[in-house]
VOBA-1610 file (N, C-alpha, C; in pm, whole numbers, padded with zeros to 5 digits, always signed):
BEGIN
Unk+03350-01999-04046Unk+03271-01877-04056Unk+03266-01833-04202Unk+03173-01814-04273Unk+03104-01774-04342Unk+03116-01587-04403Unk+03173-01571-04482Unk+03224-01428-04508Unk+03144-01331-04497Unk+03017-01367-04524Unk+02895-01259-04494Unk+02866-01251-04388Unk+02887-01321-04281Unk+02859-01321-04138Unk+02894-01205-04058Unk+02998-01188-04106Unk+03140-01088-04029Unk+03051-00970-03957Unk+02955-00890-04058Unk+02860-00741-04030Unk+02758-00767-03948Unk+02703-00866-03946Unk+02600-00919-03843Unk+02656-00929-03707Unk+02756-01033-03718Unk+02853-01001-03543Unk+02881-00908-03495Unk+02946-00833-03609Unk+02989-00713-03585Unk+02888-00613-03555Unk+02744-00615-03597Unk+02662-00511-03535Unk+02605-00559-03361Unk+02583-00719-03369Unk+02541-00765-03260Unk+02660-00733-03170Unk+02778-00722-03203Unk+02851-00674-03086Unk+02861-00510-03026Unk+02856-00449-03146Unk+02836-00293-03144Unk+02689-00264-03020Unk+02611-00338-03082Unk+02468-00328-02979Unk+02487-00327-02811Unk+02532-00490-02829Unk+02598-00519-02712Unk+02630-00423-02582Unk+02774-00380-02699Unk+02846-00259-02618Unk+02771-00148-02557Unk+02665-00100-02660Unk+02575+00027-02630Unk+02501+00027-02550Unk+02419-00099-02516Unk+02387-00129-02370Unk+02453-00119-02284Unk+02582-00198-02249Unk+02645-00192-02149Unk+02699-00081-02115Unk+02706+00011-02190Unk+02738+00159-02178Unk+02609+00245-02106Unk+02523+00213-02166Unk+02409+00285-02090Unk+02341+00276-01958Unk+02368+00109-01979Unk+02314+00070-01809Unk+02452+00106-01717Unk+02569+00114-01780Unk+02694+00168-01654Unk+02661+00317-01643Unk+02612+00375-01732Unk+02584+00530-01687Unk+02463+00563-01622Unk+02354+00440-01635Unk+02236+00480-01540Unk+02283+00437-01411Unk+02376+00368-01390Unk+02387+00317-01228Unk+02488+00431-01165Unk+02566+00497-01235Unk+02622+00624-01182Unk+02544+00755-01083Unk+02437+00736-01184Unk+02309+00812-01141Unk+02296+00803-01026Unk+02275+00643-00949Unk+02192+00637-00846Unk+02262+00703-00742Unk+02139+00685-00569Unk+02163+00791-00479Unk+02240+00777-00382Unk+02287+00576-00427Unk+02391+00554-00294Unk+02529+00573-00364Unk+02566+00635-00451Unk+02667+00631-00535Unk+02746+00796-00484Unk+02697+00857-00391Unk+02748+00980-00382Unk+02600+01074-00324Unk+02478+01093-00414Unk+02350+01139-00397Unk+02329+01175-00259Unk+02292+01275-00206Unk+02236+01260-00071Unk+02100+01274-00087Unk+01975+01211+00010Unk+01867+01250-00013Unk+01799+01355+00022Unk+01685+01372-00001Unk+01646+01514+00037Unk+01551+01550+00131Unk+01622+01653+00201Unk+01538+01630+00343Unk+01440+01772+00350Unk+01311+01682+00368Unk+01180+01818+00357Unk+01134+01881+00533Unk+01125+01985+00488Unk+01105+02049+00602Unk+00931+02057+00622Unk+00871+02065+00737Unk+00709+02103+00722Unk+00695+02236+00619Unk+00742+02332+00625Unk+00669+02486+00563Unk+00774+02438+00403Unk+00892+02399+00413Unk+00938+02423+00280Unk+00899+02255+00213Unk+00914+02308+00063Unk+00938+02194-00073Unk+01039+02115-00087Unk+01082+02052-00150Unk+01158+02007-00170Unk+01263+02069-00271Unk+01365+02083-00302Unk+01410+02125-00481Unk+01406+02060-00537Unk+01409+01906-00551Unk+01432+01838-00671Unk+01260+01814-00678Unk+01162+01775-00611Unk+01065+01761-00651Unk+00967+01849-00635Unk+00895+01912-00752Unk+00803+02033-00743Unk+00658+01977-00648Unk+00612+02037-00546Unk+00486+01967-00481Unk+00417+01989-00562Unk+00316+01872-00552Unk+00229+01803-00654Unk+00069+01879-00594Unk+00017+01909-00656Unk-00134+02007-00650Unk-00219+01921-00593Unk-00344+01945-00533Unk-00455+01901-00515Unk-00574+01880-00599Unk-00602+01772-00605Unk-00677+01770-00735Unk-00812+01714-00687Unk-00930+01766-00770Unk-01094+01702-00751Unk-01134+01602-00799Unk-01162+01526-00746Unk-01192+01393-00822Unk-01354+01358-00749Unk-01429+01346-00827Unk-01561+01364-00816Unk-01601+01432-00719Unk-01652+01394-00609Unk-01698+01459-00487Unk-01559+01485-00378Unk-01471+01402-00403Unk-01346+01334-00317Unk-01257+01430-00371Unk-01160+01493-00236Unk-01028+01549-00308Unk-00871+01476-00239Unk-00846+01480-00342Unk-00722+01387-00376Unk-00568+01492-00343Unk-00536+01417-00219Unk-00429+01529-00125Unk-00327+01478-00185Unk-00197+01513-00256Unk-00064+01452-00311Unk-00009+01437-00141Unk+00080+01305-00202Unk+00128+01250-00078Unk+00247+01344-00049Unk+00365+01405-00100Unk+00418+01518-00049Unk+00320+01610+00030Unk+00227+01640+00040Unk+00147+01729+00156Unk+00081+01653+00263Unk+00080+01496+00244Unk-00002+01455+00332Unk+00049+01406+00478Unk+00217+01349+00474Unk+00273+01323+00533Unk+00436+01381+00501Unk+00485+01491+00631Unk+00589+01547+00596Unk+00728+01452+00570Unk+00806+01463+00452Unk+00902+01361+00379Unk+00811+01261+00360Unk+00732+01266+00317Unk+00661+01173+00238Unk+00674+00985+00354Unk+00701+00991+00426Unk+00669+00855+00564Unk+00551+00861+00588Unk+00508+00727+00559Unk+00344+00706+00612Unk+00345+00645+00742Unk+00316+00734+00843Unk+00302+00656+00972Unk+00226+00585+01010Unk+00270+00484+01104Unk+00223+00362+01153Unk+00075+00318+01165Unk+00008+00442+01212Unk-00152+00462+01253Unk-00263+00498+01130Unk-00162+00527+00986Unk-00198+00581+00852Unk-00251+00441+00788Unk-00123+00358+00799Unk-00074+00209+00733Unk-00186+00126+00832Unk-00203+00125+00948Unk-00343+00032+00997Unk-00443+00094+00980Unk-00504+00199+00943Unk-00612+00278+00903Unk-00648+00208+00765Unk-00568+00215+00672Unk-00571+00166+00571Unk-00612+00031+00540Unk-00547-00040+00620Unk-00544-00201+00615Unk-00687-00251+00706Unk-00695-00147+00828Unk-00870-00212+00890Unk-00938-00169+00742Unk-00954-00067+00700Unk-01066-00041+00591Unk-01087-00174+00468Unk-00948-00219+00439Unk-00951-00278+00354Unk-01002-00452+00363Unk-00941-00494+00518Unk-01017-00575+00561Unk-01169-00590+00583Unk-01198-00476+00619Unk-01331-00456+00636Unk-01441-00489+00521Unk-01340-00409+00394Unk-01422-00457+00265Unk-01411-00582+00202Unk-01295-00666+00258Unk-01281-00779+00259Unk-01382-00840+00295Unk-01383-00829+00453Unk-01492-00938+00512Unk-01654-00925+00480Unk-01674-00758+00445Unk-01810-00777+00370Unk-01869-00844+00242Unk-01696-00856+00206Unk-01737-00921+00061Unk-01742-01094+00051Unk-01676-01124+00202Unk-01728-01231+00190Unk-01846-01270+00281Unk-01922-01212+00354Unk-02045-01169+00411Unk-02122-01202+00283Unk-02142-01107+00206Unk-02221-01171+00111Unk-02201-01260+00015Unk-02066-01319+00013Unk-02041-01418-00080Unk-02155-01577-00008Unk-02117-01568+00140Unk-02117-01700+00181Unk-02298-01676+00271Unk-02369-01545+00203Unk-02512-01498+00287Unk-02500-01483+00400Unk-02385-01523+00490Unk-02377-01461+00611Unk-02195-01397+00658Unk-02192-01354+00781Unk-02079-01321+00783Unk-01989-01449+00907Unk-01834-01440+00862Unk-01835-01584+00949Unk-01818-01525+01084Unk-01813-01651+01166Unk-01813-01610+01294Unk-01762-01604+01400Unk-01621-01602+01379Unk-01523-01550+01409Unk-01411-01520+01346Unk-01302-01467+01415Unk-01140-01409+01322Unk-01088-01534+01285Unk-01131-01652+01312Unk-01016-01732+01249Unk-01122-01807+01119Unk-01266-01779+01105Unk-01327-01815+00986Unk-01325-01671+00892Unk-01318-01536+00969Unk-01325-01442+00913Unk-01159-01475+00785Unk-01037-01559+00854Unk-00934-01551+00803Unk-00939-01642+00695Unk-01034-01776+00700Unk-01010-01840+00626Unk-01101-01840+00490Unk-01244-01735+00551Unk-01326-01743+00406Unk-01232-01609+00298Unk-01146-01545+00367Unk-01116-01435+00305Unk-00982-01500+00233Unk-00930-01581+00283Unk-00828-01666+00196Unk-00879-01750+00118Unk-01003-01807+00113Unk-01040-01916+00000Unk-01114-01855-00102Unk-01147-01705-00063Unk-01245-01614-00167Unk-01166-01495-00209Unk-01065-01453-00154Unk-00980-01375-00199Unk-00836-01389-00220Unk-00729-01529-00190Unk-00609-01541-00196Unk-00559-01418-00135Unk-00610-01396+00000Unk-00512-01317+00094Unk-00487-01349+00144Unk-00381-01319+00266Unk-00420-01348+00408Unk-00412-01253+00488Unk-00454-01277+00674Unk-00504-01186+00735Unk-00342-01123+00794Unk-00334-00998+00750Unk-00180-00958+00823Unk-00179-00926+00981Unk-00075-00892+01011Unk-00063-00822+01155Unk-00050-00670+01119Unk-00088-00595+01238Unk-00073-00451+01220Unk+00060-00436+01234Unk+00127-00306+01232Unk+00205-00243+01215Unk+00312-00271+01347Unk+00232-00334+01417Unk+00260-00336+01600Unk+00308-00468+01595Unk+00240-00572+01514Unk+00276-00713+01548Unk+00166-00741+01610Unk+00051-00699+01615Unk-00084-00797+01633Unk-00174-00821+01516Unk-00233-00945+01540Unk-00303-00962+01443Unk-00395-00847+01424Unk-00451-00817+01296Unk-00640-00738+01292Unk-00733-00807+01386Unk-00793-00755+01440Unk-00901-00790+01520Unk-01042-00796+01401Unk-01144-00915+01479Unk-01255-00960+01371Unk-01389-00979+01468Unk-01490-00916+01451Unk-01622-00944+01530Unk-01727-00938+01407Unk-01786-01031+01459Unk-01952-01033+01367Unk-02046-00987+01428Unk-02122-00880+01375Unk-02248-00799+01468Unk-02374-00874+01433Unk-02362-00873+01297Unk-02501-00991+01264Unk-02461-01042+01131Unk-02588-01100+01120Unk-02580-01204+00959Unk-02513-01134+00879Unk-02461-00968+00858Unk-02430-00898+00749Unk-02345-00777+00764Unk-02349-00772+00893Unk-02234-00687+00913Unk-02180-00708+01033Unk-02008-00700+01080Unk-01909-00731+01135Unk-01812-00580+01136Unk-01716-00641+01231Unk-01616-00527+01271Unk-01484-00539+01237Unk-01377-00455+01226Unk-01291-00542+01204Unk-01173-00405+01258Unk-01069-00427+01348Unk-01030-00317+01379Unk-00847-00365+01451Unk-00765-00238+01525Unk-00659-00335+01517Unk-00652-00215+01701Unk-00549-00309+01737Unk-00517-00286+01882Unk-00427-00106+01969Unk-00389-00129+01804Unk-00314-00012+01839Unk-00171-00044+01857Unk-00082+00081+01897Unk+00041+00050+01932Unk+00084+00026+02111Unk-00044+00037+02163Unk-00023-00026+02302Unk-00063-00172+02312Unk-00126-00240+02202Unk-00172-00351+02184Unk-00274-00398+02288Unk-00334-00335+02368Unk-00453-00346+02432Unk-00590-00313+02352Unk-00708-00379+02417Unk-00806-00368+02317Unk-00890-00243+02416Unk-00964-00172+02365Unk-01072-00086+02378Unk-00984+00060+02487Unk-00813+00068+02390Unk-00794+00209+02466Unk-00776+00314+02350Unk-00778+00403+02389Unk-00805+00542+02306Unk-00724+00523+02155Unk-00610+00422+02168Unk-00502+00460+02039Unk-00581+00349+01922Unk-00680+00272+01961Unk-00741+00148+01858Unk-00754+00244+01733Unk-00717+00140+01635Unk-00778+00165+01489Unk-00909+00115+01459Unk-01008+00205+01404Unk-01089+00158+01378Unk-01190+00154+01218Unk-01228+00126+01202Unk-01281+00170+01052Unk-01344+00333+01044Unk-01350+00368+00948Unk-01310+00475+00945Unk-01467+00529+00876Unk-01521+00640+00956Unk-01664+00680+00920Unk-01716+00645+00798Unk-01638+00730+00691Unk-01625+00777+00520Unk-01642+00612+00487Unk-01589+00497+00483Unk-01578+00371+00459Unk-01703+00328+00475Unk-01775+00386+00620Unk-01852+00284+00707Unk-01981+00360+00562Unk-01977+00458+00550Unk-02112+00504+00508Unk-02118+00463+00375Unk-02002+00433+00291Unk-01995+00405+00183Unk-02047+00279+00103Unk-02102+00193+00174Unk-02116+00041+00219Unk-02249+00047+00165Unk-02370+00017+00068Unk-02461+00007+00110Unk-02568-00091+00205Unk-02649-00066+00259Unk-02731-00100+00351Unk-02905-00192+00369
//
């Protein structure tokens, strides 16, 4: 070793240390370490987190998820709401990729995997999404519900606001 070396080690070790000091005091922090979490009531806030405002966003208003679902859990019927819509814009997009729409759920699954690197999930329930083609250009796409029967009151379905948004 080299006599000038000595301050260089010596800072690379100093560094070292100062990390390892900081990341042992951020893991102190965390919430399984002692923390309890925080449990929201419908009418009250939270204390540690101030509720987040409602905000306008063009025509659309934008609900903070602390107000939308109490303790912030997105339930089951929220999470397939979401996922028919998104399929939906899926399969239109490959509707017009391929000039028509395919013609059934298991081509609906595979043009949407060779044109989008997805694949088709199961709902929330453990059934697949459901897939119908109405014509050359538009199709359905919807999920069973949590009774997993088709055409009873609890089906997910695409969702008006989506349907109109589409042009025609």
């Amino acid at each position: 070793m080299r006599r000038h070396d000595w301050p260089l080690r010596l800072l690379n070790l100093s560094l070292c240390i100062a990390v390892v000091a900081a990341f042992s005091f951020g893991c102190s922090e965390r919430r399984s370490e002692g923390q309890k979490p925080v449990v929201v009531d419908e009418e009250d806030t939270p204390r540690t987190a101030p509720r987040a405002e409602n905000t306008q966003v063009g025509e659309y208003e934008h609900v903070a998820q602390v107000q939308r679902y109490p303790g912030g859990i997105e339930p089951d019927d929220a999470k397939a709401r979401k996922v028919v819509n998104q399929l939906y814009n899926y399969s239109l997009g490959a509707c017009s990729a391929n000039q028509e729409c395919p013609a059934d759920l298991e081509a609906a699954k595979e043009a949407i995997r060779k044109q989008f690197s997805i694949f088709w999930p199961k709902d929330p329930w453990g059934n697949p999404y459901q897939y119908k083609k109405l014509d050359a250009q538009s199709c359905e796409v919807w999920s069973f519900g949590p009774d997993g029967k088709d055409g009873t009151e609890d089906d997910v379905h695409i969702s008006k606001n989506n349907r109109e948004d589409v042009p025609h």
